[in-house]
C-alpha positions in Angstrom: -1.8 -9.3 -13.5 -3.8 -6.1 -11.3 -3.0 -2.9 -12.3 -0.6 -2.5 -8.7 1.3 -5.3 -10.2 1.1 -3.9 -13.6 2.6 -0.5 -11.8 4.8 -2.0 -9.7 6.8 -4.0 -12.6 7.2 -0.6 -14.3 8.2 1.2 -11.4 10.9 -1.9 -11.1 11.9 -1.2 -14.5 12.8 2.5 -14.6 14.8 1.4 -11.3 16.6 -0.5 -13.2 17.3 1.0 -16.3 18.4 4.4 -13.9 20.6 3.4 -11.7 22.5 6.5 -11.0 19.1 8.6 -9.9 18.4 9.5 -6.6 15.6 7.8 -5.1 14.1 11.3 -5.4 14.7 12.2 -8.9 13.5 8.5 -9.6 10.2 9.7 -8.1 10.0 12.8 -10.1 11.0 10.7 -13.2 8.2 8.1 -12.2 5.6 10.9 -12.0 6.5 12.5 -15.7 6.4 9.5 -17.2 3.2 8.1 -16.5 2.6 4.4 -17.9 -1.1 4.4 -19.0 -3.3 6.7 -21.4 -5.2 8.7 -18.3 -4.5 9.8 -14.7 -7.6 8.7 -13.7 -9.7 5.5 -13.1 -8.4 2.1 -11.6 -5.3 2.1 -13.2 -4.2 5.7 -11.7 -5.1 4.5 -8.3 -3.3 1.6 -8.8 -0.1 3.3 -9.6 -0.2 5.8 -7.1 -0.5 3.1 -4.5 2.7 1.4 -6.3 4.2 4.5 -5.9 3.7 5.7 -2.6 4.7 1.4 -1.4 8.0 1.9 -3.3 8.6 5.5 -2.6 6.9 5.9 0.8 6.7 2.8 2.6 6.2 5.1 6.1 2.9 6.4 4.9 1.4 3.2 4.4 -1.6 2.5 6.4 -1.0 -0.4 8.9 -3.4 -2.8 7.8 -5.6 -3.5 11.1 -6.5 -7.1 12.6 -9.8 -8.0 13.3 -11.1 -7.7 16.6 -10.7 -10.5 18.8 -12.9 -11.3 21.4 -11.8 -10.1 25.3 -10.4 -12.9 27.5 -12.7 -14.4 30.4 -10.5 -12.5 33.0 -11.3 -9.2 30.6 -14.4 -10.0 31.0 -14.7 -10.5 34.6 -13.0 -7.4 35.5 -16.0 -5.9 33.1 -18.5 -7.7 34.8 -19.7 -9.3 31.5 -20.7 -12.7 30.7 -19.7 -14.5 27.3 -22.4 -15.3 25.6 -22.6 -19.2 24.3 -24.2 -19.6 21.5 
């Protein structure tokens, strides 16, 4: 398992073994308690990610679609030509 799925899990847990927090007392209980030795490194990032997916699923970046290439009438109204290759 990744780290995010190590962090995850154990954010899963304390939901489960608190059920009568808050979602925002969870959150503060999350950040005391740490799971690894050191807020730093992979394994920090990791969990902060987890976190902010379980406890802030608005800030999330959208993740963004390559870019597709215009349509032929895009293109016309552009006045470009599609290269073929």
């Amino acid at each position: 398992m990744s780290w995010t799925d190590d962090s995850a899990a154990w954010i899963a847990e304390q939901v489960k073994a608190h059920p009568d927090m808050s979602k925002a007392e969870l959150e503060k209980h999350c950040r005391k308690n740490y799971p690894f030795c050191e807020r730093r490194g992979w394994a920090y990032k990791a969990w902060l990610k987890a976190m902010r997916t379980y406890f802030r699923p608005q800030s999330m970046r959208p993740v963004r679609a390559g870019k597709t290439e215009p349509s032929p009438e895009e293109l016309e109204r552009r006045g470009q030509q599609r290269l073929i290759a």
